[in-house]
C-alpha positions as CSV (number, residue, x, y, z in Angstrom):
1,X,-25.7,-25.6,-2.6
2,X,-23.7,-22.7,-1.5
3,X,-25.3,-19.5,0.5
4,X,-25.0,-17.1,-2.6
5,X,-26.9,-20.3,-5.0
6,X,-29.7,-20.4,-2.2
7,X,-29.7,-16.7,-2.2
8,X,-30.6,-16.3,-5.9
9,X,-32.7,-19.6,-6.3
10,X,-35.7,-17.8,-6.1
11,X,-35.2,-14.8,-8.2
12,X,-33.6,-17.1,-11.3
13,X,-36.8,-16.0,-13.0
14,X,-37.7,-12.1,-12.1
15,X,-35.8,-9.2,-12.6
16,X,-35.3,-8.3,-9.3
17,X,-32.4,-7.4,-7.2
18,X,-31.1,-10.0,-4.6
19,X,-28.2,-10.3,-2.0
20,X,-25.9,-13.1,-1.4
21,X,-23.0,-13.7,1.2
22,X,-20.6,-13.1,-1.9
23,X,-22.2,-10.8,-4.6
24,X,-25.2,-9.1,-5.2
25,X,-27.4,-9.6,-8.6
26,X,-28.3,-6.1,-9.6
27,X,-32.3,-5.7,-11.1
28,X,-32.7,-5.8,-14.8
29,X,-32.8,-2.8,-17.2
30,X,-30.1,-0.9,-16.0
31,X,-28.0,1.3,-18.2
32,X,-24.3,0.2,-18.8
33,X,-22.9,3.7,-18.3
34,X,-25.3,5.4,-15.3
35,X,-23.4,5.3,-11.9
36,X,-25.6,3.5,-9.3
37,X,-25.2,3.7,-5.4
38,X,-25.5,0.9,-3.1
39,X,-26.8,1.5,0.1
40,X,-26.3,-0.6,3.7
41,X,-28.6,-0.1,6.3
42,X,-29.2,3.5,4.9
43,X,-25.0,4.2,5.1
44,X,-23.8,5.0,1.4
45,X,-21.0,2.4,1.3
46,X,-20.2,2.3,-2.4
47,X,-20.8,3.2,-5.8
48,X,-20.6,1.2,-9.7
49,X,-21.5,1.6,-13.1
50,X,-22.3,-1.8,-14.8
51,X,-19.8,-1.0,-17.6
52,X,-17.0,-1.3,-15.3
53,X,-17.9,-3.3,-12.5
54,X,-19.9,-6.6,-13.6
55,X,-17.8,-9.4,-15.3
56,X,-19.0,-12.5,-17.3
57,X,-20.9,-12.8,-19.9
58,X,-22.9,-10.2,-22.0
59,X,-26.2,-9.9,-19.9
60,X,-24.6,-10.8,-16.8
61,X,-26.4,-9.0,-13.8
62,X,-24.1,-10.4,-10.7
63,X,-21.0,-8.1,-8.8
64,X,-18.8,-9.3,-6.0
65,X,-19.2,-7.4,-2.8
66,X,-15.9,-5.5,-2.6
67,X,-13.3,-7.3,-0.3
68,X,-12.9,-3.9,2.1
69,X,-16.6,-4.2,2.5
70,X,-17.1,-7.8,2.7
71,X,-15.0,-8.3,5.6
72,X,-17.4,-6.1,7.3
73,X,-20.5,-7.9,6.6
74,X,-21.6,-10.0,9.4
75,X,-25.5,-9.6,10.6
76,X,-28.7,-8.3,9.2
77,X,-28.8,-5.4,6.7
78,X,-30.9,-4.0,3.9
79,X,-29.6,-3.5,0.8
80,X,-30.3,-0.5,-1.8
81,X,-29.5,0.6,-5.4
82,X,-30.1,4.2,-6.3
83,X,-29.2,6.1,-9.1
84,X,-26.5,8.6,-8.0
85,X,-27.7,11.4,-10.0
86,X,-31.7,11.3,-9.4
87,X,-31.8,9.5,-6.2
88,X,-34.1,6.9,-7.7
89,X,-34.6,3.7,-6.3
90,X,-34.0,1.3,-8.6
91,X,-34.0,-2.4,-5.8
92,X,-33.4,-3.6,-2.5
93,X,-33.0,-6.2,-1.1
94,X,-32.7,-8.0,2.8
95,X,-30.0,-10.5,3.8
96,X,-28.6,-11.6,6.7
97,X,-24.7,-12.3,6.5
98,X,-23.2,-14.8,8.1
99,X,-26.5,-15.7,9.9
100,X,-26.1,-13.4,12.4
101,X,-30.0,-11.9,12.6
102,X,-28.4,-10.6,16.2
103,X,-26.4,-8.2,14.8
104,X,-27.3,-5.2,12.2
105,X,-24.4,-4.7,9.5
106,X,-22.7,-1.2,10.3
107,X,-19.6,-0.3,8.0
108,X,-18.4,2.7,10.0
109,X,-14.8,3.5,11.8
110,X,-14.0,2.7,14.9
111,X,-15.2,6.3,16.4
112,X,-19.0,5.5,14.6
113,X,-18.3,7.5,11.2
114,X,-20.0,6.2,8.5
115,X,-17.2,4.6,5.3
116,X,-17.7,4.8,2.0
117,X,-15.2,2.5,-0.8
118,X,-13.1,4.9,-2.8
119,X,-11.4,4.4,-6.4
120,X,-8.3,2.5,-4.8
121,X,-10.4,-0.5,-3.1
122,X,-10.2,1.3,0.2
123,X,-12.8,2.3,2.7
124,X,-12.4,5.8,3.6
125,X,-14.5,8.6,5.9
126,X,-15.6,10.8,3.3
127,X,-15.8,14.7,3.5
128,X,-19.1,14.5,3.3
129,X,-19.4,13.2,7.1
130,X,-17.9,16.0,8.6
131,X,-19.1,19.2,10.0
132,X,-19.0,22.9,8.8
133,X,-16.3,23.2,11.4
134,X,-14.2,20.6,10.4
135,X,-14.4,21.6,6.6
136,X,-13.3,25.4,7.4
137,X,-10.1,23.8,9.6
138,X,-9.5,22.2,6.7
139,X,-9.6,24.6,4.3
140,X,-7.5,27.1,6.4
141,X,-4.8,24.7,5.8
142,X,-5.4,24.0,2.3
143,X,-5.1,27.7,1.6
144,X,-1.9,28.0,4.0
145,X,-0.5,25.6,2.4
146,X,-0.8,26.9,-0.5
147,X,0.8,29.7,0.1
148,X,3.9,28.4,1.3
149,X,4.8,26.6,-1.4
150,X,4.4,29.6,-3.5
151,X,6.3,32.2,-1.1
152,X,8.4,29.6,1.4
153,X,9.2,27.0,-1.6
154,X,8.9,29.3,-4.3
155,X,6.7,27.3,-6.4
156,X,3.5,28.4,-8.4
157,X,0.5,25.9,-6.7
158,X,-2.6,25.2,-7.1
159,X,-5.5,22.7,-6.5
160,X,-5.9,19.9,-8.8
161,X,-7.6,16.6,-9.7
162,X,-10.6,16.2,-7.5
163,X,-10.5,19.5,-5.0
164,X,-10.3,21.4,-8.7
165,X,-13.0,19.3,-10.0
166,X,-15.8,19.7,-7.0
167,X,-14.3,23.8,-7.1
168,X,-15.2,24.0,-11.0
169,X,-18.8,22.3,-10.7
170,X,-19.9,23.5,-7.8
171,X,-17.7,25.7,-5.5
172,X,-17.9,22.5,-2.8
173,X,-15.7,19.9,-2.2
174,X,-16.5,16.5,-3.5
175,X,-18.0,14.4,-0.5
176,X,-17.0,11.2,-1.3
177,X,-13.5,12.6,-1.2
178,X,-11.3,11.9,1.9
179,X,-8.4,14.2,1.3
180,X,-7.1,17.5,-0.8
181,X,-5.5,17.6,-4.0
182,X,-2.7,20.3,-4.9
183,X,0.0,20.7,-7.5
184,X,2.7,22.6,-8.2
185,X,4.7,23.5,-11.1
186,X,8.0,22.8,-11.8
187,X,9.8,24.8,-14.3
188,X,12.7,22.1,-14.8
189,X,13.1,20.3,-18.5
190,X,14.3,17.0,-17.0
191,X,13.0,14.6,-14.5
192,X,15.9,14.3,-12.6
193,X,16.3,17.7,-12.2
194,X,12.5,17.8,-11.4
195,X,12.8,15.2,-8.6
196,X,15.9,17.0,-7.3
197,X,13.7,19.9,-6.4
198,X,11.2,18.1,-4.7
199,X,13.1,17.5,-2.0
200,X,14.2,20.9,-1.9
201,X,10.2,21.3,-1.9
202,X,9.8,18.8,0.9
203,X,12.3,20.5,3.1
204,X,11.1,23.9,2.6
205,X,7.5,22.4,4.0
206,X,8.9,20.4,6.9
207,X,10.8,24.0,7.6
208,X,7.4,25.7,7.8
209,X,6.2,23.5,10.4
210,X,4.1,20.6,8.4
211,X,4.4,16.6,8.7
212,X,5.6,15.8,5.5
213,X,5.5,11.9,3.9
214,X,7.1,11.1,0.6
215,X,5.5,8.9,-1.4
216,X,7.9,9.0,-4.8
217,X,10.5,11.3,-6.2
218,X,7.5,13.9,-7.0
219,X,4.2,13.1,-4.8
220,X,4.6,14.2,-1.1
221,X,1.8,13.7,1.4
222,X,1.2,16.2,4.3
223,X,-0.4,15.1,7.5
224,X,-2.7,17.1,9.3
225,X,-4.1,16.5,12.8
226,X,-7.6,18.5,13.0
227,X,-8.7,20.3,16.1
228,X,-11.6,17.1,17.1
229,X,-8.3,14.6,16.9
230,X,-9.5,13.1,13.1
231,X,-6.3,12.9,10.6
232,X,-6.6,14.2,7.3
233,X,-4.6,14.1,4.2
234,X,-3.4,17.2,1.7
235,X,-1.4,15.2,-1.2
236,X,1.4,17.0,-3.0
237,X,1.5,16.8,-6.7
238,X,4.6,18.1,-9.2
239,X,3.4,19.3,-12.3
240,X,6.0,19.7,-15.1
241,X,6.1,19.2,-19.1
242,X,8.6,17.1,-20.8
243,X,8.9,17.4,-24.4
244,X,4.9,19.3,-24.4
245,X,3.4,17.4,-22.3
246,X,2.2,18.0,-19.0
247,X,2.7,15.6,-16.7
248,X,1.2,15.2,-13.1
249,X,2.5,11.7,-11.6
250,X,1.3,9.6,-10.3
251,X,-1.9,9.4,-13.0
252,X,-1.7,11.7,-15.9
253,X,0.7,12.9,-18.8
254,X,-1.0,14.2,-22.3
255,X,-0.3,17.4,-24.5
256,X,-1.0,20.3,-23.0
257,X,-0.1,24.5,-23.8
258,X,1.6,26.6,-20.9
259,X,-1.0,29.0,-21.3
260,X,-3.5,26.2,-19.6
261,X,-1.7,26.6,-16.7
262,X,0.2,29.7,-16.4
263,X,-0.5,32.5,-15.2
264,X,-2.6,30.9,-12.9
265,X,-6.1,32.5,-12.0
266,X,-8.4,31.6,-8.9
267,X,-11.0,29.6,-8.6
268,X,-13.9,29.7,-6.0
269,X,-14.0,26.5,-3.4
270,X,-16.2,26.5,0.0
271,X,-16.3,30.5,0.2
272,X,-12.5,30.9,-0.5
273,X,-10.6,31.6,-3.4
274,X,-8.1,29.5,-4.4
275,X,-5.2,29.5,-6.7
276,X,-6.1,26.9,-10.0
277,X,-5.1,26.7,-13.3
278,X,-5.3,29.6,-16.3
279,X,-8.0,26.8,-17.9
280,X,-9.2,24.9,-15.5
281,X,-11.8,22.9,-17.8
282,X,-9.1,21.9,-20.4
283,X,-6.9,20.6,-17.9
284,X,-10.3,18.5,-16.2
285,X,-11.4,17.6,-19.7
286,X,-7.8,15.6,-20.1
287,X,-7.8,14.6,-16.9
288,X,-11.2,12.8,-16.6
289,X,-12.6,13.2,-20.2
290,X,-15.3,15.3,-21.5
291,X,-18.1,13.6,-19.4
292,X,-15.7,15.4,-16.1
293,X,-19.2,17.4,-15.6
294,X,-21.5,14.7,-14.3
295,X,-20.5,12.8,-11.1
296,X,-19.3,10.2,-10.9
297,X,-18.2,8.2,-7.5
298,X,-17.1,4.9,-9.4
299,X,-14.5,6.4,-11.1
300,X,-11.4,5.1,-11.4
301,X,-8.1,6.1,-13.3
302,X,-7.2,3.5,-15.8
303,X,-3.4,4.9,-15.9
304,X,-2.3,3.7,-19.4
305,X,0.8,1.0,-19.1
306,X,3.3,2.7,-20.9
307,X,2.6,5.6,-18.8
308,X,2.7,3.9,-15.5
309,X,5.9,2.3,-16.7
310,X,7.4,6.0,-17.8
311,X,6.6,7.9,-14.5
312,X,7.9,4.7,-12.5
313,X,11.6,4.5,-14.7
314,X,11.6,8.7,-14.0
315,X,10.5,8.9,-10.2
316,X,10.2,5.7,-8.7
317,X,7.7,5.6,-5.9
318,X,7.5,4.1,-2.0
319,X,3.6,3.6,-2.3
320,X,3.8,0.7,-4.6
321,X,1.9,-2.6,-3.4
322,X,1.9,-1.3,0.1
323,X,-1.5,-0.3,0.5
324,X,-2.4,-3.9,2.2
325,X,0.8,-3.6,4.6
326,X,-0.2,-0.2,5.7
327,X,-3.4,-1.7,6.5
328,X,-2.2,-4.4,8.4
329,X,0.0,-2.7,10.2
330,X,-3.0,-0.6,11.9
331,X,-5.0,-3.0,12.7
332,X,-3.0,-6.2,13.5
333,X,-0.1,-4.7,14.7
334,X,-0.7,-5.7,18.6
335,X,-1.5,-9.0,17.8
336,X,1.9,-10.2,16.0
337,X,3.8,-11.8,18.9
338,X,6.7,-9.8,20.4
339,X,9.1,-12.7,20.8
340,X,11.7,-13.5,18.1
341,X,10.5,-15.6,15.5
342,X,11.7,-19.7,15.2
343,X,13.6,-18.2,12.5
344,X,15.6,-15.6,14.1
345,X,16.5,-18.3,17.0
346,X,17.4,-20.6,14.3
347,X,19.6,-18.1,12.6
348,X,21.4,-17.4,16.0
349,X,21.9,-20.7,17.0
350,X,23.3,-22.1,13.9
351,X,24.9,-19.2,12.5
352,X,25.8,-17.2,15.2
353,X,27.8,-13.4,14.2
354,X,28.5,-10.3,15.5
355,X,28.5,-9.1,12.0
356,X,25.9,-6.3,11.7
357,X,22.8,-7.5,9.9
358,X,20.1,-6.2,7.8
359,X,16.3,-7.0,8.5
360,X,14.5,-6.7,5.2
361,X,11.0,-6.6,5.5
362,X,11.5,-6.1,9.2
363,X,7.8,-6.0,10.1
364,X,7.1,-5.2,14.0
365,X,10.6,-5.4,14.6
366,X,10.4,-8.3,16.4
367,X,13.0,-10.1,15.0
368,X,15.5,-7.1,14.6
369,X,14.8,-6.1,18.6
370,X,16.4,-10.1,19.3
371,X,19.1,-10.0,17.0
372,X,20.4,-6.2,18.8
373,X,19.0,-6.6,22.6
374,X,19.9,-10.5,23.1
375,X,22.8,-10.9,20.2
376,X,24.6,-7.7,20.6
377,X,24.5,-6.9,16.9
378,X,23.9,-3.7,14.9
379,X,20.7,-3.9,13.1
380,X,19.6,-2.2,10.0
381,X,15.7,-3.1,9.9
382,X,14.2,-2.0,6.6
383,X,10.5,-1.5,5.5
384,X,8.2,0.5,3.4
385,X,5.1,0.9,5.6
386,X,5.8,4.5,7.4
387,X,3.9,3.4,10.9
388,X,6.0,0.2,11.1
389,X,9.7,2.4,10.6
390,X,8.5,5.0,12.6
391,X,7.3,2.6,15.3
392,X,10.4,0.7,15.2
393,X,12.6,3.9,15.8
394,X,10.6,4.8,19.1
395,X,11.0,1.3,20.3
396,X,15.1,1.5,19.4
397,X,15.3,5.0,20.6
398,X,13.4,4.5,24.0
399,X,15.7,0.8,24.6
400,X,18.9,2.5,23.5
401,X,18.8,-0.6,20.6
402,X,21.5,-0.5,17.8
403,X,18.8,-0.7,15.2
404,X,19.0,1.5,12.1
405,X,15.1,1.8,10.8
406,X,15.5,3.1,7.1
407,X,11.9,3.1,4.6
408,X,12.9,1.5,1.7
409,X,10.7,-0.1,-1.2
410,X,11.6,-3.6,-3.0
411,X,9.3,-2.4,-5.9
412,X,11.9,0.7,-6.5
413,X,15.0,-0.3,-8.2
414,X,16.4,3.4,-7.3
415,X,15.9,2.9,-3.5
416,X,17.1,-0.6,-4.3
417,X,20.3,0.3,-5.7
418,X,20.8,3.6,-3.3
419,X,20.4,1.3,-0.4
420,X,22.6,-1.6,-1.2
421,X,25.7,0.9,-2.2
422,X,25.5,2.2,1.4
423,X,25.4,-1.2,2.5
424,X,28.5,-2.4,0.0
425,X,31.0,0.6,2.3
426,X,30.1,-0.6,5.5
427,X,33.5,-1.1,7.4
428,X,32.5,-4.8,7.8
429,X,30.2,-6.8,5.5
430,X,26.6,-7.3,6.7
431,X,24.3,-10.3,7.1
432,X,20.9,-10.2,4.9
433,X,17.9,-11.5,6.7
434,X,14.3,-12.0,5.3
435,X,11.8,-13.6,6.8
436,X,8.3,-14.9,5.1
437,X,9.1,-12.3,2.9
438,X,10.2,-13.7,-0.6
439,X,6.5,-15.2,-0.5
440,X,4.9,-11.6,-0.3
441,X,6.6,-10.4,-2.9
442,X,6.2,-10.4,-6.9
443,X,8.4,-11.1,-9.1
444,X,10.3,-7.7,-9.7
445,X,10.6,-7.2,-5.9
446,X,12.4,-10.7,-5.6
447,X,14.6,-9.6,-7.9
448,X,15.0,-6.4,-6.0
449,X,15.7,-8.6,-2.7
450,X,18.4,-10.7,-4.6
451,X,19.8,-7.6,-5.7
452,X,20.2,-6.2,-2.7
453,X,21.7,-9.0,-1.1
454,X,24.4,-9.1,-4.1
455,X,25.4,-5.6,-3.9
456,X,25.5,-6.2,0.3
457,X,27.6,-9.5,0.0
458,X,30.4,-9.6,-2.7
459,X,32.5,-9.3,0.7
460,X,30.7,-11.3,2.9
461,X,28.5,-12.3,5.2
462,X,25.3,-14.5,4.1
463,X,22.0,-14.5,2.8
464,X,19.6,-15.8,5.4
465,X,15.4,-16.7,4.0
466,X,12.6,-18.0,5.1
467,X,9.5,-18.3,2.8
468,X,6.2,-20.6,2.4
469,X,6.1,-23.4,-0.2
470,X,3.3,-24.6,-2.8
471,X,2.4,-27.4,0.4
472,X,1.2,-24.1,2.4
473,X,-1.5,-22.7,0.1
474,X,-4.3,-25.2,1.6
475,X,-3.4,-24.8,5.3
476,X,-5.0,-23.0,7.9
477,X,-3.4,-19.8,8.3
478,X,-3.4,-17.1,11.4
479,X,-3.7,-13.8,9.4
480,X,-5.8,-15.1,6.5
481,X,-5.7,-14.8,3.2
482,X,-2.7,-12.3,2.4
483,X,-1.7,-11.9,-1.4
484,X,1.0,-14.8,-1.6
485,X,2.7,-16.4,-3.9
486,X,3.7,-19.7,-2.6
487,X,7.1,-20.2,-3.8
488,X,9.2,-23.5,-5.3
489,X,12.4,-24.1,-3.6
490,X,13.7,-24.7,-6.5
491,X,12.7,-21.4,-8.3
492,X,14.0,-19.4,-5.3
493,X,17.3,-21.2,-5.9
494,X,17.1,-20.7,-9.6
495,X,16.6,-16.9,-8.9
496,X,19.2,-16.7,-6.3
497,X,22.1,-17.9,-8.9
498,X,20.6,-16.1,-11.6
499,X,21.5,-13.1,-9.3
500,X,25.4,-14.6,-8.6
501,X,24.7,-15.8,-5.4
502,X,25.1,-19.7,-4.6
503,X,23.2,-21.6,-2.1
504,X,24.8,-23.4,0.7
505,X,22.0,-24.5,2.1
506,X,18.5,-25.3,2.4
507,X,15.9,-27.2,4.2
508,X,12.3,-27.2,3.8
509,X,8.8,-29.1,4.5
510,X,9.8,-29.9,8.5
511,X,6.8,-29.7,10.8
512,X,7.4,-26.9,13.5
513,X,9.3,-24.7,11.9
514,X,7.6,-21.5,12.0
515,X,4.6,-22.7,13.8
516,X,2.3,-19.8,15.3
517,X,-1.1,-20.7,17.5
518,X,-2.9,-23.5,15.2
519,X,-0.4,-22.4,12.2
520,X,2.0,-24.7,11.2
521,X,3.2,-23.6,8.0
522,X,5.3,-25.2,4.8
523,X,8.4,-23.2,4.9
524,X,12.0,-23.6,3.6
525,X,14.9,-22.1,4.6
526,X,17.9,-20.9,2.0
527,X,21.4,-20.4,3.5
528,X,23.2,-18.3,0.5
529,X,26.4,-16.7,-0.2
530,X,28.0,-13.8,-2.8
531,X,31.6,-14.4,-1.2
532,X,34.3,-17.3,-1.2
533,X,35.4,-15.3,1.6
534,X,36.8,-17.5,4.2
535,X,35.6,-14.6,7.3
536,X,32.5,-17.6,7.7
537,X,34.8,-18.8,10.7
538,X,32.3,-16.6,12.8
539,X,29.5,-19.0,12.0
540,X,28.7,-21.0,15.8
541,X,28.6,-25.0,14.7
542,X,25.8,-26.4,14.1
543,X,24.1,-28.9,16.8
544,X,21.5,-31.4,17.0
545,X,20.2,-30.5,20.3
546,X,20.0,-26.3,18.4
547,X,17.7,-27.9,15.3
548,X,15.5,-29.6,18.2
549,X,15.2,-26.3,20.3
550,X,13.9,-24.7,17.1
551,X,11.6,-27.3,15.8
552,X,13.1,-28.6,12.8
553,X,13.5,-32.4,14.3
554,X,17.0,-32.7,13.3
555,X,20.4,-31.4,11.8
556,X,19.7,-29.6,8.4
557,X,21.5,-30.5,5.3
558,X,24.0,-28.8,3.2
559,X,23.0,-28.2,-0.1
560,X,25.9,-27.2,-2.8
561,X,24.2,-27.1,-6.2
């Protein structure tokens, strides 16, 4: 019987609320639509509304603990539902997680603060923890901000989305908010030209003095570092209508009059006034629907798909499936080993070049620092998690490395195709290297990958992968349980000529190929080519006593579908 089955035994016949390892069965009688909290150890930690959150069938009282928070339950802890509105207790519940009654279940950040689970999955500090002190910093900013990109940029802004929703129902900021919301308007028909001025936008900002992220052709994040060393976050919305409707990406687009917005009036948020829209409640009632009133911590956007797909053809966007990345880049970074990978060696011995080459998915950069410190070869290591670039570029900067870091997203065929026409004038063609990358990937990003390597080879040079196979899934793995897709060779293949390229080799399901600690993963390696070019002469021979150095057991094949 598994822990959750024990768990419930004993409450199959009340109505009461229990706790289990994996899920928690909520008490009876609840209404579909009110927003509960759930409370650890007396630490808010999350929020749901039946409607939303339970799945199964009708009657079904059971929710999965979120995966940010059940990573972080190990020990004793006391579990509570309230009503977010009333306060009223409506169950609790003890548990001890993982049998660890040593221990007392604390979800907080590494300096003690208590985390809460916002709308995206995440667990965030929310405003709500910090002092008066803290919030007036913030707001300073906020307001300064503001009026740079109205007198610096020279674009009407205001606050929007959830800073304009706590201003218009209560003057406060929301407290399970972590960051700012702002807008501002563009006055240009067109989303190109829209996206054009952005940047304009975003170099006007970094002129003024602020830390400035782009996160798509019209959302800009800036940084701010607060006075007790805690980060926070002020995002950077374009507003602009196409066609009479307003759109405000990356989330909304619906009909809406200029005279909603413009001229814009103020609105009153902790003490200060703040510019906002001409009809503040209109543009909240579209936004979050005409319950926007009532709070409501569970909400999520449900961004329509046809709307998601339009803001995504007109501004493409860097954020896309890289919240996980960013994530593990914090926290595992210093645990990824700093020596090349079997691959890179493998690569180098086999195929040795001094043909620049082009680390996609570069990671930590171990693999990109071998290739340019031991191999002598320019490096152009791409990624799309901002930390990993950024740390990359101290690391080549401070070595004196020939490694070009560049933030560039698979998911964003613009970037895609911007990237690989640089890469198509280089004075000599370039090497494409990815490794255990192809399995990280959906679909649309493989394609992405091929792409790249297509527009990067039609003169040269070779495609060079390393991804895990179906034979992987079951094996123990180092990092866990990423979101892979454990790929066919022959599907990779399949893709790869469906993109023009032709596969010249390929080996897989060798023991010790990319082994790490206990991990000893199913891999397969693909050796392709976009080029008859006969410039391959660079390539070093192949050896048996290089396949034995780097674990394969013995000279690869050559595969010519």
């Amino acid at each position: 019987m598994s822990a959750d089955a024990q768990a419930f035994e004993a409450f199959e016949d009340t109505d009461a609320m229990s706790v289990g390892e994996q899920r928690l069965r909520l008490p009876a009688g609840l209404d579909p639509a009110t927003t509960y909290d759930v409370l650890v150890n007396g630490d808010h930690v999350w929020s749901l509304t039946p409607a939303h959150d339970i799945r199964g069938a009708r009657g079904a009282r059971e929710v999965a603990w979120p995966k940010a928070i059940q990573r972080r339950l190990l020990g004793r802890a006391e579990v509570v539902l309230r009503e977010h509105l009333s306060g009223t207790e409506r169950g609790r519940a003890r548990h001890v997680f993982g049998g660890r009654d040593d221990l007392e279940v604390r979800i907080v950040d590494a300096d003690g603060h208590a985390l809460i689970l916002d709308k995206w999955g995440q667990l965030i500090r929310p405003l709500s923890s910090e002092s008066g002190s803290v919030i007036d910093e913030l707001m300073d900013h906020t307001a300064r901000l503001l009026e740079d990109l109205q007198e610096k940029a020279g674009v009407p802004a205001f606050i929007c989305y959830g800073t304009l929703l706590g201003a218009v129902r209560n003057g406060r900021l929301i407290g399970h908010d972590n960051d700012i919301d702002v807008a501002y308007l563009s006055e240009h028909p067109t989303p190109v030209d829209v996206a054009r001025e952005g940047y304009r936008v975003e170099r006007a900002l970094r002129d003024a003095g602020w830390l400035v992220r782009r996160g798509s052709g019209v959302r800009l994040n800036v940084r701010l570092r607060l006075s007790d060393g805690s980060s926070r976050f002020i995002d950077v919305f374009t507003a602009h209508w196409v066609e009479g409707s307003l759109y405000i990406p990356s989330d909304t687009g619906f009909p809406m009059p200029r005279e909603a917005i413009l001229p814009l009036a103020g609105v009153e948020l902790m003490g200060r006034k703040l510019p906002a829209p001409a009809d503040p409640e209109r543009l909240l009632a579209a936004t979050y629907g005409e319950g926007w009133r009532v709070p409501d911590p569970s909400f999520r956007y449900e961004t329509p798909r046809g709307l998601s797909r339009r803001l995504g053809g007109w501004f493409g966007g860097l954020v896309s499936h890289r919240k996980h990345w960013d994530s593990f880049d914090s926290q595992q970074r210093h645990t990824v080993p700093k020596r090349p990978s079997p691959f890179a060696r493998w690569v180098a011995n086999h195929h040795g070049s001094t043909r620049p080459i082009v680390d996609v998915g570069a990671g930590t950069g171990r693999d990109a620092i071998f290739f340019a410190a031991e191999r002598g070869r320019q490096v152009f290591a791409l990624d799309y998690v901002v930390s990993a670039v950024r740390s990359g570029q101290r690391i080549a900067e401070n070595r004196s490395l020939p490694i070009r870091w560049n933030l560039v997203n698979l998911y964003d065929t613009r970037e895609v195709l911007a990237y690989g026409a640089r890469l198509s004038r280089l004075p000599e063609p370039a090497d494409v290297y990815a490794r255990f990358l192809p399995h990280d990937l959906e679909p649309h990003g493989r394609e992405n990958l091929w792409r790249l390597a297509s527009m990067s080879l039609r003169r040269g040079g070779q495609l060079f992968v390393e991804f895990r196979t179906p034979e992987d899934r079951d094996r123990p793995h180092v990092y866990g349980q990423h979101p892979r897709n454990y790929l066919e060779p022959a599907d990779v293949v399949a893709e790869i000529e469906a993109a023009g390229g032709t596969v010249v080799h390929l080996v897989s399901g060798r023991p010790g190929m990319a082994k790490l600690r206990e991990e000893d993963p199913a891999v397969c390696r693909i050796v392709a080519r976009w080029s008859d070019a006969a410039e391959e002469t660079q390539d070093a021979p192949v050896s048996a006593d290089a396949d034995q150095a780097t674990g394969t057991g013995a000279p690869a094949a050559t595969v010519t579908p």
